[in-house]
Short mmCIF file of the C-alpha atoms (twelve columns), coordinates in Angstrom:
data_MODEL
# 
_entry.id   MODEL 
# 
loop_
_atom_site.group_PDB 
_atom_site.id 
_atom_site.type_symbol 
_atom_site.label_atom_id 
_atom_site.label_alt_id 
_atom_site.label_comp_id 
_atom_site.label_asym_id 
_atom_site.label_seq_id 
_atom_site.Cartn_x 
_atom_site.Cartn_y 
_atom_site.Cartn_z 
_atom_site.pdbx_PDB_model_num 
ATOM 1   C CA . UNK A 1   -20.047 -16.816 2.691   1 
ATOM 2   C CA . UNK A 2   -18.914 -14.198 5.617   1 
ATOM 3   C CA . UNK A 3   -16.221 -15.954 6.671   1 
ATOM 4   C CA . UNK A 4   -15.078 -16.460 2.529   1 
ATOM 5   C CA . UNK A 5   -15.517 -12.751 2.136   1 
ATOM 6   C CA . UNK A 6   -13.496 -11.945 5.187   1 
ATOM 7   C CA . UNK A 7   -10.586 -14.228 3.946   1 
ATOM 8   C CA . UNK A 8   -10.661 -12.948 0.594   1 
ATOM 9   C CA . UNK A 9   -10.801 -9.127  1.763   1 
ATOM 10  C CA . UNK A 10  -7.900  -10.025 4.156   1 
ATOM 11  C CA . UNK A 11  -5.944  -11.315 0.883   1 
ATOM 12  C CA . UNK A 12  -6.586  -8.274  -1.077  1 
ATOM 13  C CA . UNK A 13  -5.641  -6.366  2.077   1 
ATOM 14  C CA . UNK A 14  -2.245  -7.922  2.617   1 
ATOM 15  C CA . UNK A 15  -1.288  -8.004  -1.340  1 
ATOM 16  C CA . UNK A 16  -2.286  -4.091  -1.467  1 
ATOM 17  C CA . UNK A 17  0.032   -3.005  1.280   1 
ATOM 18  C CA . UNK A 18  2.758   -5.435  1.023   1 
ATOM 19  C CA . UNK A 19  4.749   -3.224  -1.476  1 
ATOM 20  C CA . UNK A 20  3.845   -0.525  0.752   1 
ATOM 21  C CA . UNK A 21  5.449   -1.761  3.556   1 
ATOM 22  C CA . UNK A 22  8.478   -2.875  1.524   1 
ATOM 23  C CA . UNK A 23  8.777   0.764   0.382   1 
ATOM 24  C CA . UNK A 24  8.155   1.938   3.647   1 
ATOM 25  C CA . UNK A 25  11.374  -0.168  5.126   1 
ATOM 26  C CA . UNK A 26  13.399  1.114   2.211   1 
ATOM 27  C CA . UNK A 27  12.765  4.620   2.975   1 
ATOM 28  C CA . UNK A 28  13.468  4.429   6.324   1 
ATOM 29  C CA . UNK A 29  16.881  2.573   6.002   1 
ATOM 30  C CA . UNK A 30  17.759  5.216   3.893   1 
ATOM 31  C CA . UNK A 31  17.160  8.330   5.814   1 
ATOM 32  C CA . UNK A 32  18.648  6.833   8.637   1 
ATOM 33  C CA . UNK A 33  21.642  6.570   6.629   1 
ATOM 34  C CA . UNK A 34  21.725  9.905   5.357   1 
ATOM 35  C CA . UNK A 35  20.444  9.019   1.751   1 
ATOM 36  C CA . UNK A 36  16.906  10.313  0.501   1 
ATOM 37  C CA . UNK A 37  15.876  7.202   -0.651  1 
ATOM 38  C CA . UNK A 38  13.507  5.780   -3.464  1 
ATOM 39  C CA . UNK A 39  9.506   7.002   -2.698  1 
ATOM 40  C CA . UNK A 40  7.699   4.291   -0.646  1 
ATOM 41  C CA . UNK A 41  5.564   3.247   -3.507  1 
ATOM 42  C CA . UNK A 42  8.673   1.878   -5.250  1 
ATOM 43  C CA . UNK A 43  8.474   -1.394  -5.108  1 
ATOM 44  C CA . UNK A 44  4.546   -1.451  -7.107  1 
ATOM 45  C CA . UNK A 45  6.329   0.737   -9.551  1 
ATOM 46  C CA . UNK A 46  8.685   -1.926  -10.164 1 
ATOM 47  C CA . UNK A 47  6.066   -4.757  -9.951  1 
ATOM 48  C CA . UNK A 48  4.168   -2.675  -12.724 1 
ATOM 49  C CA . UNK A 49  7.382   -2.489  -15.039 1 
ATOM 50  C CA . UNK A 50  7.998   -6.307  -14.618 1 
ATOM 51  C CA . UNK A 51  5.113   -7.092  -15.864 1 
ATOM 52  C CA . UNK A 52  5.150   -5.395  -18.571 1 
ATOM 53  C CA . UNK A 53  8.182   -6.919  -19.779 1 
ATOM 54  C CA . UNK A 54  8.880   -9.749  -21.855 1 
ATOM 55  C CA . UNK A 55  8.731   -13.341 -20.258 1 
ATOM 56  C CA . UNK A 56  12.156  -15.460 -20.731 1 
ATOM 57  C CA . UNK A 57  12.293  -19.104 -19.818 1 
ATOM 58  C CA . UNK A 58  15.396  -21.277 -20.220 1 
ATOM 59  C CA . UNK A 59  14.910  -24.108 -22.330 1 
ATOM 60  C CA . UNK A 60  16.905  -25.788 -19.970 1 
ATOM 61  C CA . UNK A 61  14.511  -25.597 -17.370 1 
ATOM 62  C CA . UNK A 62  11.491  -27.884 -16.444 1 
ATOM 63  C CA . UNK A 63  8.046   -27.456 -15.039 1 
ATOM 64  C CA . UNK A 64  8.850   -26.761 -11.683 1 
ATOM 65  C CA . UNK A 65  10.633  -23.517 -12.973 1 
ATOM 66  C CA . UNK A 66  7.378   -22.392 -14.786 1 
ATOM 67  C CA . UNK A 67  5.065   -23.645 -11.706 1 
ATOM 68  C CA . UNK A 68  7.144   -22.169 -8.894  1 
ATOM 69  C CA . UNK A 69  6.050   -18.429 -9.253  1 
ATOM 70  C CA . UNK A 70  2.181   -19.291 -9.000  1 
ATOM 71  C CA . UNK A 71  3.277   -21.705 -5.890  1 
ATOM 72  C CA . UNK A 72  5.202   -19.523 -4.005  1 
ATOM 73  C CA . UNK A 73  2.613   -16.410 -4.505  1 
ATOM 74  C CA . UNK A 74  -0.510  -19.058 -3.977  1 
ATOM 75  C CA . UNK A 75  0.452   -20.076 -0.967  1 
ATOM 76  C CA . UNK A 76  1.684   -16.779 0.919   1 
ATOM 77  C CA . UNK A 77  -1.755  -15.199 -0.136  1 
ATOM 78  C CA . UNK A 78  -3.528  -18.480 1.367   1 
ATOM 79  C CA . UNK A 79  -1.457  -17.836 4.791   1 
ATOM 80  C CA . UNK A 80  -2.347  -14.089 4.635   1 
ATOM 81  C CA . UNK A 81  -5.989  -14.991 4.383   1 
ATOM 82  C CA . UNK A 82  -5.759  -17.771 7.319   1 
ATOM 83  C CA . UNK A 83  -3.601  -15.429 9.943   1 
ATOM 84  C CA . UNK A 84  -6.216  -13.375 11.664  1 
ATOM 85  C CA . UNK A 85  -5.243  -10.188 10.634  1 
ATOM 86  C CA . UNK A 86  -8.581  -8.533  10.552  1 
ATOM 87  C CA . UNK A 87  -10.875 -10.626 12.787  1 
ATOM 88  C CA . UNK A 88  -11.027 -13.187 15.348  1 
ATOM 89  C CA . UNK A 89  -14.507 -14.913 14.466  1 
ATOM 90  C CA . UNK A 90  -14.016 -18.587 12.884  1 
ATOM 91  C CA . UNK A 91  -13.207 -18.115 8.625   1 
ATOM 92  C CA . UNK A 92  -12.548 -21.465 7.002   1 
ATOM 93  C CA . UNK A 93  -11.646 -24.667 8.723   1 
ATOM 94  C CA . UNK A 94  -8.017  -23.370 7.453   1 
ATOM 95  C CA . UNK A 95  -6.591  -20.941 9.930   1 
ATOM 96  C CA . UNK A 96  -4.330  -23.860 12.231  1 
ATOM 97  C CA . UNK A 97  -1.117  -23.164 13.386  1 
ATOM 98  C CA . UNK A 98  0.120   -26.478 10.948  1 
ATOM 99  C CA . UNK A 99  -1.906  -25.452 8.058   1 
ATOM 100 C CA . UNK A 100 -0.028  -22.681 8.178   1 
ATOM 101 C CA . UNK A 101 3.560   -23.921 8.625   1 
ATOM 102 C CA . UNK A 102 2.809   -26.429 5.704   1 
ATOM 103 C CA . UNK A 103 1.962   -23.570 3.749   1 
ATOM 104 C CA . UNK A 104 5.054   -21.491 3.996   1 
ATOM 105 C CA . UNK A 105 7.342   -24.502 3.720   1 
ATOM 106 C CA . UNK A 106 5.856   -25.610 0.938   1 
ATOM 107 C CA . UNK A 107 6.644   -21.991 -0.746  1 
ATOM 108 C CA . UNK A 108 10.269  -22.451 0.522   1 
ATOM 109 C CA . UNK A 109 10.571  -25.810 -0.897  1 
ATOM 110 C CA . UNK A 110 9.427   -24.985 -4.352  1 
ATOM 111 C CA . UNK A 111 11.588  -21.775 -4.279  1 
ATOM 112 C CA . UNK A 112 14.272  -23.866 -3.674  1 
ATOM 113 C CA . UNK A 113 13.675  -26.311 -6.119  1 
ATOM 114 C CA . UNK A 114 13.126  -23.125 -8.632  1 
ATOM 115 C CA . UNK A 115 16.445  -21.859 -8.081  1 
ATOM 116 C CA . UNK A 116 17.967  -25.517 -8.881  1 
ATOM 117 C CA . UNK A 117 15.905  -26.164 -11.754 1 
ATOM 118 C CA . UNK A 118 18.364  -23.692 -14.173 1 
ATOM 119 C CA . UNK A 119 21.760  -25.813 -13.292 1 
ATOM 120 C CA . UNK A 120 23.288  -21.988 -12.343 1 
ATOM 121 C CA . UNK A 121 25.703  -22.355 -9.700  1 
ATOM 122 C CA . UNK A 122 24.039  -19.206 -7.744  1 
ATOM 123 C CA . UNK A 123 20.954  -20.690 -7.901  1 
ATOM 124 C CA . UNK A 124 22.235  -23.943 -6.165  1 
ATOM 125 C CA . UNK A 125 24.030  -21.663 -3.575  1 
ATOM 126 C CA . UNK A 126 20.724  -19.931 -2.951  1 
ATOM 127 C CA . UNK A 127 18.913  -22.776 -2.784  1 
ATOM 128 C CA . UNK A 128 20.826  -24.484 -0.718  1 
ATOM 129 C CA . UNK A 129 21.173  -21.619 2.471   1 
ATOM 130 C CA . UNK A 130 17.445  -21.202 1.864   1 
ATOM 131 C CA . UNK A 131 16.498  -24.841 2.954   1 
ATOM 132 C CA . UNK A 132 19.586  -24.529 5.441   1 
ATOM 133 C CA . UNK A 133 18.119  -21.966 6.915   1 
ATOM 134 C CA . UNK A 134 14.279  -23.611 6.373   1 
ATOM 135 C CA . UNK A 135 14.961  -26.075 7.927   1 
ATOM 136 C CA . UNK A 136 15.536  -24.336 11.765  1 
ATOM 137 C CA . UNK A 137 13.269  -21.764 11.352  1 
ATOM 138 C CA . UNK A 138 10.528  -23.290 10.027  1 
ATOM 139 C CA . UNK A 139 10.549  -25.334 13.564  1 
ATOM 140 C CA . UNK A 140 10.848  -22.593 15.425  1 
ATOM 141 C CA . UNK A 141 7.648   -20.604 14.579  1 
ATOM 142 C CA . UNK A 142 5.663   -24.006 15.029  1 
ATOM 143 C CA . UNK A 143 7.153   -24.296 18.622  1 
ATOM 144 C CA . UNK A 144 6.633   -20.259 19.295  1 
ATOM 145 C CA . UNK A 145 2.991   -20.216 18.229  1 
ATOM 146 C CA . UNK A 146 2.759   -23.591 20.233  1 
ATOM 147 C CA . UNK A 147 4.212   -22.184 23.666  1 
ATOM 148 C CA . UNK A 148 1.028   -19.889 22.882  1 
ATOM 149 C CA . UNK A 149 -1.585  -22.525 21.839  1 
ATOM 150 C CA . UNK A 150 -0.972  -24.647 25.459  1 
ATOM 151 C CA . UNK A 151 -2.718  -21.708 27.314  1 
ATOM 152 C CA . UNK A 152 -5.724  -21.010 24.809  1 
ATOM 153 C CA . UNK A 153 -6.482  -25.087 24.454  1 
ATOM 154 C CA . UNK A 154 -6.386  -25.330 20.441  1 
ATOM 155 C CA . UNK A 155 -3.860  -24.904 17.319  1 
ATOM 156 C CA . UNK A 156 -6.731  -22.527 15.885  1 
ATOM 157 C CA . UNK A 157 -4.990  -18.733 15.174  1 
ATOM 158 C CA . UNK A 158 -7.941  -17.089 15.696  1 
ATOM 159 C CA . UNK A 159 -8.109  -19.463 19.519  1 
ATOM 160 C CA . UNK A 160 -5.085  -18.100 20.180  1 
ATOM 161 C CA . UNK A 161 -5.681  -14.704 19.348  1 
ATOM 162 C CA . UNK A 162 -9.087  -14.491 21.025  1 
ATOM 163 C CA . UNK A 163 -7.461  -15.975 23.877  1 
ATOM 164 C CA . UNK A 164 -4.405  -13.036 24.612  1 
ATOM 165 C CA . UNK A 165 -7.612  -10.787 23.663  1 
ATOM 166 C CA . UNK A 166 -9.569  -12.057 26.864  1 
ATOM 167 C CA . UNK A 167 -6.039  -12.180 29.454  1 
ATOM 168 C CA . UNK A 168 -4.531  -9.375  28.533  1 
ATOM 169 C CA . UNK A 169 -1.650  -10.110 31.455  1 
ATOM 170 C CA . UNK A 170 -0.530  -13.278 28.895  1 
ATOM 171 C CA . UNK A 171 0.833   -10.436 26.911  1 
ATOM 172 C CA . UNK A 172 3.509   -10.281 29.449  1 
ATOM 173 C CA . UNK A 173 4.165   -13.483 30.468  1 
ATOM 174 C CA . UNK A 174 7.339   -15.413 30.285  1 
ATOM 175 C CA . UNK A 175 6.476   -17.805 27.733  1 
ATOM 176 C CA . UNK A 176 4.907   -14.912 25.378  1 
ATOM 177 C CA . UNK A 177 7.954   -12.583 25.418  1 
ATOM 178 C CA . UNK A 178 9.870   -15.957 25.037  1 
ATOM 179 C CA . UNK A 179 8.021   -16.758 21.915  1 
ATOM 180 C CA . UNK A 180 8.011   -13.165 20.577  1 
ATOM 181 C CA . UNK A 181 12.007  -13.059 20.782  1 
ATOM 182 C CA . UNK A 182 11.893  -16.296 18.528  1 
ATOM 183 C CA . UNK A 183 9.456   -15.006 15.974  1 
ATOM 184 C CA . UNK A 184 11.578  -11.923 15.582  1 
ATOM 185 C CA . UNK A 185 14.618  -13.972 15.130  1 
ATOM 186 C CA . UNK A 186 12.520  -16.076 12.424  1 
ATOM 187 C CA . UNK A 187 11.238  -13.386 11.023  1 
ATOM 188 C CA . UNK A 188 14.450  -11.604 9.859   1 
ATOM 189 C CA . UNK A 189 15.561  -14.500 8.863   1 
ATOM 190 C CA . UNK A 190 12.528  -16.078 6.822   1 
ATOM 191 C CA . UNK A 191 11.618  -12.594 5.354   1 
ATOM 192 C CA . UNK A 192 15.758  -12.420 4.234   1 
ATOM 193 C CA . UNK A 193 16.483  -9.456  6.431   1 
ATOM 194 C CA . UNK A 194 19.806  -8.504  8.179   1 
ATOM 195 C CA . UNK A 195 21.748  -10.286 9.732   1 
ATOM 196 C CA . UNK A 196 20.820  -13.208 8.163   1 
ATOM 197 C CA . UNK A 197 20.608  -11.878 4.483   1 
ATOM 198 C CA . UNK A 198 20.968  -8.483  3.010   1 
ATOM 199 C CA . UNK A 199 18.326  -7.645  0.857   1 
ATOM 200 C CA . UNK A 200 19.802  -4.372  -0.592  1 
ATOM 201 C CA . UNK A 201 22.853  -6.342  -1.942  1 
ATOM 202 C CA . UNK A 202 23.990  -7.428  -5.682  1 
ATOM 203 C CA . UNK A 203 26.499  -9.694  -4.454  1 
ATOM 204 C CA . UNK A 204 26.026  -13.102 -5.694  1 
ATOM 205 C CA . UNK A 205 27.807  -14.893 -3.052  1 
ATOM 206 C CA . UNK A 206 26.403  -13.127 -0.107  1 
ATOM 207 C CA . UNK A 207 22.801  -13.771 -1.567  1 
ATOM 208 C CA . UNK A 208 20.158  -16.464 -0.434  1 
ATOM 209 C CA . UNK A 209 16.576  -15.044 -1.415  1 
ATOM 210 C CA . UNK A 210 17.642  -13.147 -4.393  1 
ATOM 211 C CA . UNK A 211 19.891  -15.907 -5.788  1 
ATOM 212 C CA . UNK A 212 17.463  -18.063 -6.426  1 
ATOM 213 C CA . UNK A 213 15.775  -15.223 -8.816  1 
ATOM 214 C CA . UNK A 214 18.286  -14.489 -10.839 1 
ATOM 215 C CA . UNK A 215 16.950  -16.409 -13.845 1 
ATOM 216 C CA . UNK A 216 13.552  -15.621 -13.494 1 
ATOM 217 C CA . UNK A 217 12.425  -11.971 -15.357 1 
ATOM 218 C CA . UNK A 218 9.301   -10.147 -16.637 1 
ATOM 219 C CA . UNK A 219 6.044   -11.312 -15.030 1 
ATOM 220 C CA . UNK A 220 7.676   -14.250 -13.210 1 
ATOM 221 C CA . UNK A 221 10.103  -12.364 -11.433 1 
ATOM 222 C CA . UNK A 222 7.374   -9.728  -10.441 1 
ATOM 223 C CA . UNK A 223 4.937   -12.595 -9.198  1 
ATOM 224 C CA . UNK A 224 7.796   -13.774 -6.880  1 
ATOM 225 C CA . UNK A 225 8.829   -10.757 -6.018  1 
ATOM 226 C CA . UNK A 226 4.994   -10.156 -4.801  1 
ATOM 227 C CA . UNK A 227 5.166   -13.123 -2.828  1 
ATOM 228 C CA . UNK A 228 7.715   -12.298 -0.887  1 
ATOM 229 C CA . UNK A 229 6.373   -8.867  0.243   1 
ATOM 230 C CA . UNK A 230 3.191   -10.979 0.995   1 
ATOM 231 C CA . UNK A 231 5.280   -13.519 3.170   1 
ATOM 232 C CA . UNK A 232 6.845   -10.575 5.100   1 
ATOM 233 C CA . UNK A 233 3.566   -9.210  5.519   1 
ATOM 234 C CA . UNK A 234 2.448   -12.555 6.949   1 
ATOM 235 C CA . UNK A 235 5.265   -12.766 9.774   1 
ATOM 236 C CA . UNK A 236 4.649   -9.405  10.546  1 
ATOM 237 C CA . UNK A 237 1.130   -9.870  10.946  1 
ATOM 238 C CA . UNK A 238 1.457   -12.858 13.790  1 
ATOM 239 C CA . UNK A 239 3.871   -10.858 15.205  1 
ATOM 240 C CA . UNK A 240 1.384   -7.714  15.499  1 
ATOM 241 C CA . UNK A 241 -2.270  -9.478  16.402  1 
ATOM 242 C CA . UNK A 242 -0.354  -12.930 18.203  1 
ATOM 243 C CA . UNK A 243 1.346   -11.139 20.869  1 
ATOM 244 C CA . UNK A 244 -0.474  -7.248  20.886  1 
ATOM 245 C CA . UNK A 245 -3.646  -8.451  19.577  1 
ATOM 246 C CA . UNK A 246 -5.946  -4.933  20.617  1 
ATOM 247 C CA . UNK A 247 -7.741  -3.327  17.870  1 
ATOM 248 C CA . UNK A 248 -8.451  -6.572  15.843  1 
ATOM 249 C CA . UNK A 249 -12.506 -7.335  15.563  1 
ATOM 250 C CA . UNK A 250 -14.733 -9.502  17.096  1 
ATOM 251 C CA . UNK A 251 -17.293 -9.527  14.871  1 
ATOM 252 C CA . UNK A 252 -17.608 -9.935  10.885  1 
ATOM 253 C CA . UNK A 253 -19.431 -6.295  10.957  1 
ATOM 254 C CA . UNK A 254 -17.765 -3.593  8.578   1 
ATOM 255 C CA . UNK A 255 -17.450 -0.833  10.611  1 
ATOM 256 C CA . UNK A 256 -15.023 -3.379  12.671  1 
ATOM 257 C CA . UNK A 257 -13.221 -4.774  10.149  1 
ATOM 258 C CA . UNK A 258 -12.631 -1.200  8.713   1 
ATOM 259 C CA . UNK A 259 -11.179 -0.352  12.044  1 
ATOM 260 C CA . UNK A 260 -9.732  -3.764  12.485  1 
ATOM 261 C CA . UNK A 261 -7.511  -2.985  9.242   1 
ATOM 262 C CA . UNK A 262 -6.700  0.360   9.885   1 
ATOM 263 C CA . UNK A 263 -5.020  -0.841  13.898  1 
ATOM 264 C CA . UNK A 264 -3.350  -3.953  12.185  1 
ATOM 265 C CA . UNK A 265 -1.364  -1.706  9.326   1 
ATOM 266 C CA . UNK A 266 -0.479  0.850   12.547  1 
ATOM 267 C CA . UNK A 267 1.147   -2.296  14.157  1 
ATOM 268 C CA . UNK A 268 2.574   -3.544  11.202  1 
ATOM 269 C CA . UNK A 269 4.183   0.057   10.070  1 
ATOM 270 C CA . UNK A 270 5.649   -0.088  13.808  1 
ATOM 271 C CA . UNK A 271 7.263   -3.176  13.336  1 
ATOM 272 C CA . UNK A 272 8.607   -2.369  10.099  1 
ATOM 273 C CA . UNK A 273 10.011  1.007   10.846  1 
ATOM 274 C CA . UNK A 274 11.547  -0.826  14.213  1 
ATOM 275 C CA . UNK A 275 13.398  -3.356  11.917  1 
ATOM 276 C CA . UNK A 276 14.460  -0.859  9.281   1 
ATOM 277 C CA . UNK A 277 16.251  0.956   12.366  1 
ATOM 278 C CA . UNK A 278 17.610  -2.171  13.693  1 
ATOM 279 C CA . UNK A 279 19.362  -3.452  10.551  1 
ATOM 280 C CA . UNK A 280 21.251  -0.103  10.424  1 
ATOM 281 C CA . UNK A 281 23.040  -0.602  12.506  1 
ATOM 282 C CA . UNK A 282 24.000  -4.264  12.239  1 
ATOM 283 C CA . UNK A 283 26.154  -6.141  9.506   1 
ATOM 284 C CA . UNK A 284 25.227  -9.090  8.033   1 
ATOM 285 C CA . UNK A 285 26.696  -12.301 9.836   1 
ATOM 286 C CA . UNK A 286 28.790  -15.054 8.044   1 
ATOM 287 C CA . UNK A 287 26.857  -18.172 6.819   1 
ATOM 288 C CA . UNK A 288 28.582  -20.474 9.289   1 
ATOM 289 C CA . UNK A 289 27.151  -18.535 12.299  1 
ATOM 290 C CA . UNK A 290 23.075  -18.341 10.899  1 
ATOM 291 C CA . UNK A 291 22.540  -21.655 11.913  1 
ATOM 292 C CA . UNK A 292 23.943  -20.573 15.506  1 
ATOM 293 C CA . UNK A 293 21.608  -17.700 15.606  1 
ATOM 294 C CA . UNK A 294 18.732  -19.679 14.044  1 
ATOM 295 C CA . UNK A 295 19.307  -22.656 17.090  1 
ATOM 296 C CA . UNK A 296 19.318  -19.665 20.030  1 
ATOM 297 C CA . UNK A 297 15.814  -18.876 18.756  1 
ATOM 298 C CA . UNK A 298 14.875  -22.289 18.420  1 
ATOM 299 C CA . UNK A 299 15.957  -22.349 22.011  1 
ATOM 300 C CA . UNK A 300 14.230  -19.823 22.992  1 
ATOM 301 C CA . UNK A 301 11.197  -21.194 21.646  1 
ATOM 302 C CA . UNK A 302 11.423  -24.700 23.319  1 
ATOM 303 C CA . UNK A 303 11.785  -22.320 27.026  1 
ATOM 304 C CA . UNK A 304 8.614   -20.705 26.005  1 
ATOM 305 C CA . UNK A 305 6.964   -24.174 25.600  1 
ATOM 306 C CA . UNK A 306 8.183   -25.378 28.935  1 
ATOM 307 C CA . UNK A 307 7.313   -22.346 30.366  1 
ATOM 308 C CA . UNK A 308 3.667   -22.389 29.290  1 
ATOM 309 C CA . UNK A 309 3.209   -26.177 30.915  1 
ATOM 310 C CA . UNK A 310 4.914   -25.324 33.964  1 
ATOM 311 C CA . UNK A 311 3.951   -21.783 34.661  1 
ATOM 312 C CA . UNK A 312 0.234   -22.764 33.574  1 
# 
C-alpha cells in the first residue's frame, strides 16, 4: 500500500504543477522578449474555463474521438506515477523503461487517430507529422534510457536512478551526456516545443500538436490540454532525476518525500526556464528537416549505447 500511495501522490504531484510549469515557460518567453506576459497560473485558469463550457462532439465522429481525451490523459498520469520522480524504493511492478515507452506511444497513437477521426484536413496534417515525428523519437528515448540501463544491470527506472545515485562520476560519462543530448532533442520535440513545433502559434499549417485539437472544446479540450502539460512534465522529470538524480529519496518516509518533491520541482523549474530561453532565440525549422534533427539524436543515442558496452 506504500508503494500505491507513493505512485498516487507522485500523480497528484505532477498534475498539480504541470500548468505551473507551463505558465512558468510562458512567462519567461515573454519577458525575454520584452512583453509582460500572461501570470504563471494561466494555463489552470484556462483549464477551469474549459470545463466549464459546453461539450461539442461532431456527429461525424466515432468512439475513438470521445475515448481519446481519457486515453491520452490516462496514460501520461500512469507514466508520471512510474518515473521516479519522488523516490527510488521499488512502487509497482510498473516503473520499466518499456512500460513506459508503450505508454506514451500509445497516447501518441490515439491522439493521432483523434485528430483523423473528424475527416478535417488539419487534423490529418496534424496527425500525420505527429506519428512522423513518433515514430523517431519514440526510439530514441528507449535507446537513451538504454545506454543508461547497460551500466545499472536492469530496465527498472528506479535501477537506473539508484544506480547514477551510488556513482556519481556516471553523471559525467560519455554515454550519459550522450544520452542527455538525445533526450533534450526528444524532448522539444515530443513535448511540441521549438524548433520542432511552435506552441504559441495559430497557424494551421505550421501546427502538429494543436492541429489535432482543433475540433475538440469544453471539457475535452481541457482534459487534453492537461495531458499534455502532464507529458511535458514527464520528459522533464527523466531528464531531472535520470541524469542529476541528488535530492530524490531513498526511503518511502515523509519527511523525504517532502524534500524529495520540493528538489525535483527546483530541477524541473531549471530545465524549463533553460528551454524557455533557448527557444527565443531559435525559429522553428521546416517539416522536411525534423526528421533530420530527430535522426542526429537518434544517433546520438545509438553512440551512447556503444559507448556504455565498450567504455564499461
Amino acid at each position: 500500500m506504500t508503494a500505491v500511495a507513493v505512485m498516487v501522490a507522485q500523480i497528484v504531484l505532477v498534475v498539480a504543477v504541470a500548468p505551473v510549469v507551463l505558465g512558468l515557460m510562458r512567462r519567461v518567453r515573454a519577458r525575454l522578449e520584452g512583453r509582460a506576459g500572461p501570470p504563471i497560473s494561466q494555463p489552470w485558469r484556462d483549464l477551469r474555463k474549459q470545463m466549464a463550457k459546453e461539450r461539442l462532439v461532431s456527429r461525424h465522429t466515432s468512439w475513438v474521438f470521445s475515448a481519446a481525451p481519457v486515453v491520452v490523459v490516462a496514460t501520461a498520469s500512469i507514466a508520471a506515477g512510474i518515473v521516479p520522480f519522488l523516490t527510488t524504493r521499488p512502487g509497482l511492478e510498473l516503473g520499466d523503461l518499456f512500460s513506459l515507452i508503450y505508454l506514451l506511444l500509445l497516447g501518441t497513437v490515439f491522439s493521432a487517430l483523434a485528430g483523423l477521426d473528424p475527416g478535417t484536413p488539419f487534423g490529418g496534417m496534424g496527425a500525420s507529422r505527429a506519428m512522423t515525428i513518433a515514430a523517431v523519437a519514440e526510439p530514441t528515448v528507449l535507446v537513451a534510457i538504454f545506454a543508461l540501463s547497460v551500466s545499472a544491470g536492469s530496465s527498472k527506472l528506479t535501477t537506473i536512478v539508484s544506480n547514477t545515485l551510488h556513482h556519481p562520476s556516471a553523471v559525467a560519462s560519455p554515454e550519459s551526456l550522450l544520452a542527455f543530448g538525445a533526450l533534450v532533442v526528444v524532448t522539444l520535440a515530443e513535448t511540441g516545443r521549438l524548433p520542432v513545433d511552435n506552441p504559441s502559434t495559430h497557424l494551421e499549417l505550421t501546427m502538429i500538436h494543436e492541429a489535432m485539437l482543433l475540433e475538440y472544446s469544453g471539457p475535452d479540450l481541457a482534459i487534453v490540454e492537461l495531458a499534455a502539460d502532464v507529458r511535458l512534465m514527464v520528459f522533464l522529470g527523466l531528464l531531472s532525476n535520470l541524469f542529476v538524480p541528488w535530492g530524490i529519496a531513498t526511503t518511502n518516509r515523509p519527511i523525504d518525500l517532502v524534500v524529495a518533491a520540493a528538489a525535483v520541482i527546483a530541477k524541473i523549474v531549471i530545465l524549463a526556464v533553460a528551454i524557455s530561453a533557448f527557444e527565443v532565440f531559435l525559429a522553428k525549422v521546416r517539416l522536411f528537416r525534423v526528421p533530420e534533427l530527430l535522426a542526429g539524436s537518434f544517433v546520438l543515442a545509438f553512440l551512447a549505447v556503444t559507448a556504455s558496452f565498450f567504455l564499461a
